[in-house]
C-alpha positions as CSV (number, residue, x, y, z in Angstrom):
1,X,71.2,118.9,19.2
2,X,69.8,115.3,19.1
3,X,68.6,115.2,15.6
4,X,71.8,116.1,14.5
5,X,75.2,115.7,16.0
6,X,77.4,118.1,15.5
7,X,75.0,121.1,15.0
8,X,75.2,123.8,17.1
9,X,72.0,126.2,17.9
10,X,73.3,129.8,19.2
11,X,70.7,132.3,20.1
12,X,71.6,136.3,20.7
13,X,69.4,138.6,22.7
14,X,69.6,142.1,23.2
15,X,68.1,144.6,25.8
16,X,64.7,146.3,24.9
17,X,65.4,149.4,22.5
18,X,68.8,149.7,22.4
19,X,71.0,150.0,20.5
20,X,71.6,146.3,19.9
21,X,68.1,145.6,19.6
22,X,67.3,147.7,16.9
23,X,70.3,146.3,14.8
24,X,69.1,142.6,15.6
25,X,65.7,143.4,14.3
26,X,67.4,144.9,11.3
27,X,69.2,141.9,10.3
28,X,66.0,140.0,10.9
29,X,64.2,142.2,8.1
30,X,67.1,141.4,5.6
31,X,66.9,138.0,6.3
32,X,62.9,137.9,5.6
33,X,63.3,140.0,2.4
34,X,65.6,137.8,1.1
35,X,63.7,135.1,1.5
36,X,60.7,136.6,-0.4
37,X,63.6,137.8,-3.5
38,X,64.3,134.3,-3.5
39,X,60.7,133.2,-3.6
40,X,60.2,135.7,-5.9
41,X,62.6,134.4,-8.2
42,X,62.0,130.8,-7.7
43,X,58.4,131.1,-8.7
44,X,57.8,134.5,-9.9
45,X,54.9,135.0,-7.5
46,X,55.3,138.1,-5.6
47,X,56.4,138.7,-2.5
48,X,53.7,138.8,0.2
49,X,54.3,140.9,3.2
50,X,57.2,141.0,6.0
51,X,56.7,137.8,8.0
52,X,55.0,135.7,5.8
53,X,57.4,133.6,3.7
């Protein structure tokens, strides 16, 4: 990446509805929900819905 050497940016795909695709999507929703634990205990607002934070 221009911005910054060195970094890497790696994307993964995965057919419609497989098997793979459902566990992608999976990770995605821990990664959002801990984002809004994090939030939530940064700030002790609560945490708004999936996708928002």
């Amino acid at each position: 990446m221009r911005a910054e050497p060195g970094l890497t940016l790696t994307v993964h795909t995965a057919e419609p509805r497989s098997p793979s695709d459902e566990a992608l999507g999976l990770l995605g929703s821990w990664a959002a929900t801990g984002k809004a634990e994090e939030r939530v205990r940064k700030t002790g607002a609560p945490a708004g819905p999936l996708g928002t934070d």
